[in-house]
C-alpha positions as CSV (number, residue, x, y, z in Angstrom):
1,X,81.2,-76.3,-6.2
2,X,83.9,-76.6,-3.9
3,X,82.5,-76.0,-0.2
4,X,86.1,-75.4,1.3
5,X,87.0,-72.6,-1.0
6,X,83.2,-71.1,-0.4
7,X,84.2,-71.2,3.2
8,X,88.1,-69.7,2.9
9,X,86.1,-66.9,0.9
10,X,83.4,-66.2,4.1
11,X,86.7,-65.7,6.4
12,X,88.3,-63.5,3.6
13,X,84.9,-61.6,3.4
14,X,84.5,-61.3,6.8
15,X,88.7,-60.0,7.2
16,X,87.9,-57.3,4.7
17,X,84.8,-56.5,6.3
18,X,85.6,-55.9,9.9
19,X,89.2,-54.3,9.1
20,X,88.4,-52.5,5.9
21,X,87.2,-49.1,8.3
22,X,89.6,-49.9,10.9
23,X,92.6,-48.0,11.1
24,X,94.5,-51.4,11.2
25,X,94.9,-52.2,7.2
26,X,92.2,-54.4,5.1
27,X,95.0,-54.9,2.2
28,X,97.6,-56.2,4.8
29,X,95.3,-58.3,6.7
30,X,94.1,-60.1,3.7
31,X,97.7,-60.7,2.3
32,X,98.5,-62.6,5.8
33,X,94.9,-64.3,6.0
34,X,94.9,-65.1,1.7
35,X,98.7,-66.4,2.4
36,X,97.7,-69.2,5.5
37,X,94.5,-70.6,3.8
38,X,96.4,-70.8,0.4
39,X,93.4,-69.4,-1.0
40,X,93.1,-68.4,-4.5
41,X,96.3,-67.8,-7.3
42,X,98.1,-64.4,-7.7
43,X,96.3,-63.3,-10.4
44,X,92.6,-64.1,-9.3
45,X,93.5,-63.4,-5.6
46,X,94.5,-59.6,-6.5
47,X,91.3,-59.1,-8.1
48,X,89.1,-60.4,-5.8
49,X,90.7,-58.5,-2.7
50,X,89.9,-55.4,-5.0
51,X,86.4,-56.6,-5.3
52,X,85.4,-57.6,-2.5
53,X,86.6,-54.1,-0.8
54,X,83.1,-53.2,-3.0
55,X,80.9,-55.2,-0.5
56,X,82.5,-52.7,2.4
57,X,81.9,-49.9,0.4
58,X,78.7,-50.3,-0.4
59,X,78.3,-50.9,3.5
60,X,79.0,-46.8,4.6
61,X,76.5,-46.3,1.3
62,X,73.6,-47.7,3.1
63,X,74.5,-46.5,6.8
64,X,75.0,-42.8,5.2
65,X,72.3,-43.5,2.2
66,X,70.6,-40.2,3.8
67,X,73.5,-38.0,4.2
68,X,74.8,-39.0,1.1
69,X,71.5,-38.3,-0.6
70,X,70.9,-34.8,0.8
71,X,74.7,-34.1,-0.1
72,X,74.1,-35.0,-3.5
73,X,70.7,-33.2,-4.1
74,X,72.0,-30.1,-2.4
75,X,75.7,-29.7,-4.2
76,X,73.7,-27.9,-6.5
77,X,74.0,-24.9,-5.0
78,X,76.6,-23.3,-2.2
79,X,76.7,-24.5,1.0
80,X,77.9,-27.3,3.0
81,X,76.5,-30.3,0.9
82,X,78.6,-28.8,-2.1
83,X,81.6,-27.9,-0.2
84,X,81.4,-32.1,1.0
85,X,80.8,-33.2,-2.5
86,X,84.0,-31.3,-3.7
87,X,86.4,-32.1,-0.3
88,X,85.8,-36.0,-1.0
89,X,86.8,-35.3,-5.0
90,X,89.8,-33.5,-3.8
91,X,91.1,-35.7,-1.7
92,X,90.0,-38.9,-3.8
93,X,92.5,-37.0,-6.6
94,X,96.0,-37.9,-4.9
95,X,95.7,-41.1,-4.0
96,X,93.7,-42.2,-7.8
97,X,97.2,-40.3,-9.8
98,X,99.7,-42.1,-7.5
99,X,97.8,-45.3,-8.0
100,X,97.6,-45.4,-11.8
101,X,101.2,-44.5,-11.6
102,X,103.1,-46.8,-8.4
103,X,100.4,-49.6,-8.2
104,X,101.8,-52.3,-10.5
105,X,105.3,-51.8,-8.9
106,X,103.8,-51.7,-5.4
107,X,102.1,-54.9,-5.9
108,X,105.8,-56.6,-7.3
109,X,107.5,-55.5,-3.9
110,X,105.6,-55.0,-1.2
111,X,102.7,-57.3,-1.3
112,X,104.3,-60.3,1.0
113,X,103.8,-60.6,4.9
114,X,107.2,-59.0,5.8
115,X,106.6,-55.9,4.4
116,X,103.4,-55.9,5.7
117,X,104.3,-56.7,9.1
118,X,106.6,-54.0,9.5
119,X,104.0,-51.9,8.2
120,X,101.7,-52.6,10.5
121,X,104.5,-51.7,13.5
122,X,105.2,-48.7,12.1
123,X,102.1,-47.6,11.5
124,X,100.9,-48.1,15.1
125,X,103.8,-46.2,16.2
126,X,102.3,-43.5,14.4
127,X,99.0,-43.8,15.5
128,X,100.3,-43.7,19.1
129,X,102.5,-40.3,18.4
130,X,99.2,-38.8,17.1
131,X,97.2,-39.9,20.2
132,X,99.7,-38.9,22.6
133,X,100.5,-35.2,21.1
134,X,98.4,-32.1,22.0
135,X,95.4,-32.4,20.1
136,X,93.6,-29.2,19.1
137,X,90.6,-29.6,17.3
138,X,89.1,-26.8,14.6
139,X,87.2,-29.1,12.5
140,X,84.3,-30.8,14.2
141,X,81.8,-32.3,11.9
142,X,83.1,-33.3,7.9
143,X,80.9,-30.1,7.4
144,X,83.3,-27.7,8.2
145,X,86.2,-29.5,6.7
146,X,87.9,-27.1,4.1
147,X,88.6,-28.3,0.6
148,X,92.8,-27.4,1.9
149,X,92.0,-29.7,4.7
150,X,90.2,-32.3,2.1
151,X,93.2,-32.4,-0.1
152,X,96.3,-33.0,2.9
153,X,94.1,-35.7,3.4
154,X,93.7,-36.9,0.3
155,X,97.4,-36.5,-0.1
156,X,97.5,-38.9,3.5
157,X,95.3,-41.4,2.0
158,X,98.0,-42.2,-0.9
159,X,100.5,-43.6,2.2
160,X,97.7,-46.4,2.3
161,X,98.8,-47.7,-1.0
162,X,101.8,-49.4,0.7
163,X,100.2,-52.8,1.8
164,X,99.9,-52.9,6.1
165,X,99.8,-49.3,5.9
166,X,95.9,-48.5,6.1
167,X,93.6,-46.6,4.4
168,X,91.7,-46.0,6.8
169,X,94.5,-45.8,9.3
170,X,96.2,-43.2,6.9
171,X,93.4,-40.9,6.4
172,X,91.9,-40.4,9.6
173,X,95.5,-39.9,11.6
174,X,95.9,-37.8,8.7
175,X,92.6,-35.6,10.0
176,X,94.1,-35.7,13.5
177,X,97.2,-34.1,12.6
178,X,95.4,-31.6,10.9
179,X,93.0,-30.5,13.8
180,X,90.0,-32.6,12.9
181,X,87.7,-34.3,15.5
182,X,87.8,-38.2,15.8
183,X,83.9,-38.2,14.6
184,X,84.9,-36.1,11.5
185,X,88.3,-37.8,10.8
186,X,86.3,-41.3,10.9
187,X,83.4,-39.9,8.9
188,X,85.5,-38.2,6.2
189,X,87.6,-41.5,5.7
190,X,84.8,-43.5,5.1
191,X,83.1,-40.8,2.5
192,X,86.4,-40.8,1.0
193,X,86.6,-44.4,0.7
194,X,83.1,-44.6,-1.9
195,X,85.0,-43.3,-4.7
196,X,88.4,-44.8,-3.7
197,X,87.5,-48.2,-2.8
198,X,84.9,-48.0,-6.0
199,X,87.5,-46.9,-8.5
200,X,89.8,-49.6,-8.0
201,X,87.6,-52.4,-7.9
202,X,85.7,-50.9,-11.1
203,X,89.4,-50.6,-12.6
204,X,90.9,-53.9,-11.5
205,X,87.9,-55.8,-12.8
206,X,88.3,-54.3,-16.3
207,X,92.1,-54.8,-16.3
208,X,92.5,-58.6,-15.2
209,X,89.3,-59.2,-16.2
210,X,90.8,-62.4,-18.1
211,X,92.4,-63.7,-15.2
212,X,88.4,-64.5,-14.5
213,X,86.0,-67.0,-15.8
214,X,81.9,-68.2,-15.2
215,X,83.6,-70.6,-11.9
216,X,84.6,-68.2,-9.7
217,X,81.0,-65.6,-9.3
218,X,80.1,-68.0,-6.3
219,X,83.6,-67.4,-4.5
220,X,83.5,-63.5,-5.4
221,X,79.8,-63.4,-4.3
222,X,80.2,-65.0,-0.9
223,X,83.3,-62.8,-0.3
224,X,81.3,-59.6,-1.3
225,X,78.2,-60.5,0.8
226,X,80.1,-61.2,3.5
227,X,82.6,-58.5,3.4
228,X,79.0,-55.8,3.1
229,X,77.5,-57.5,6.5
230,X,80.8,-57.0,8.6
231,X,81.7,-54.0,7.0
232,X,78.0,-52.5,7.9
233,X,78.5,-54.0,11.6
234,X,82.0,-52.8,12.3
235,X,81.4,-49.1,10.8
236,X,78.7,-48.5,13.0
237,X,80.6,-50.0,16.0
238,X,83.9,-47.9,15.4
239,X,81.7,-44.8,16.0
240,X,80.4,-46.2,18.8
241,X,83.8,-46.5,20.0
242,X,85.5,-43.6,19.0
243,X,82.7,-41.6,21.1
244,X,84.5,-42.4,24.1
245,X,87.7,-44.2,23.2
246,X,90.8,-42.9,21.4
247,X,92.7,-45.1,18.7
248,X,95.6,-46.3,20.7
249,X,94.1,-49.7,21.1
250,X,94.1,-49.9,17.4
251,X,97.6,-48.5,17.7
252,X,98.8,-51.6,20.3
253,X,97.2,-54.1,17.7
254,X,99.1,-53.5,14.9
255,X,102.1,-53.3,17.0
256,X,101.4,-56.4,18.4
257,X,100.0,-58.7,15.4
258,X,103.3,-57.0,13.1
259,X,106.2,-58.4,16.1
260,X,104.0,-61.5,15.7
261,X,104.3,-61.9,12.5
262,X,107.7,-61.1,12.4
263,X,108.3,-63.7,15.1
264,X,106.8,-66.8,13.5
265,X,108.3,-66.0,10.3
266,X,111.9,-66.0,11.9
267,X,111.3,-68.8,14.0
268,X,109.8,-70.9,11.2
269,X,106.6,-70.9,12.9
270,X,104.6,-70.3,9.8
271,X,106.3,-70.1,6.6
272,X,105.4,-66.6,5.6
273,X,106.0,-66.1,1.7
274,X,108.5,-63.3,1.3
């Protein structure tokens, strides 16, 4: 077994790990990291950046195993365990349509370093006009959150499917505009991420499941394993952070790594693919 390719798959892991619940893009980070290390071909590097988003998933599983379990036992009748259950299918809807329908094209254009550089600038900018605007908040646990504020969210979330955008990022400045706390912005994004993230790994599994073969479960293991242990440690340190911190460092990052980026690749630096 090759031992480099093990080890280029622990960083990738550990990339989609710590950024997957950071509002600083998972997908785009992986594009830049999977493009220096030269790590796996096209067709077998698409999958297993879907894949191993499962690892981080199933991270906010076990740190909300109870929530999630009372959620599910009570949606069976009214109340705020129902009304959850039905906010995260809501605003899972959008961003699953648009997928099915944009993600193929999506993948052809905008998955290279450029785009996603620039995506990551702009979307700090964002983050710092949501941080610096009058923020009023009427939602402050996930809940309260209505099933109108679950779908403009859900609508949000589908920005994230432009590479350096976010998904994270997307759906929780999405919850600020709308008058949601940082706590329940943060917590809702990570509910709605279960099904999201779940779906298209489930989906790109079964549709390029031929680009695959018995040789590559130890790369996709070590990538999932590692990708579940920084996604469990950098979920519960965001809500430490968010507790007393607002996102503009987040916001600064993006900013910064994007012009960076950007830089090398028009210097010569590092020759980004485009």
């Amino acid at each position: 077994m090759d031992i480099v390719l093990l080890l280029k798959s622990l960083i990738m892991g550990a990339v989609e790990g710590i950024t997957e619940f950071l509002p600083i893009s998972s997908t785009g980070h992986l594009i830049l990291t999977g493009d220096l290390l030269n790590f796996l071909p096209k067709a077998k590097s698409d999958v297993y950046d879907i894949f191993i988003q499962l690892g981080a998933m199933l991270a906010v599983v076990w740190e909300y195993r109870a929530k999630i379990g009372e959620t599910l036992t009570g949606a069976v009748r009214p109340g705020s365990a129902r009304n959850l259950l039905l906010a995260v299918v809501i605003g899972f809807i959008p961003a699953a349509i648009i997928g099915l329908l944009l993600n193929s094209k999506i993948k052809d254009y905008l998955f290279a370093p450029i785009p996603v550089a620039t995506a990551f600038i702009v979307g700090g900018l964002i983050i710092l006009w949501a941080e610096k605007r009058q923020h009023t908040v009427r939602v402050q646990t996930v809940d309260d959150l209505s099933l109108k504020d679950a779908l403009m969210v859900g609508l949000a979330q589908c920005f994230a499917l432009i590479p350096g955008t976010s998904r994270s990022g997307a759906t929780i400045i999405g919850g600020l505009f709308l008058g949601l706390s940082r706590k329940a912005a943060t917590e809702f994004s990570f509910f709605l991420g279960i099904p999201t993230l779940g779906a298209a790994s489930i989906y790109s599994l079964l549709k390029f499941r031929h680009a695959l073969d018995t040789a590559d479960f130890g790369v996709f293991a070590v990538g999932f394993a590692a990708s579940f242990v920084f996604a469990f440690i950098a979920v519960r340190a965001l809500l430490r952070f968010i507790s007393s911190h607002t996102f503009i460092p987040f916001a600064w990052y993006r900013i910064a790594f994007g012009l960076l980026v950007l830089l090398t690749w028009y210097t010569g630096v590092v020759d980004w693919s485009i």
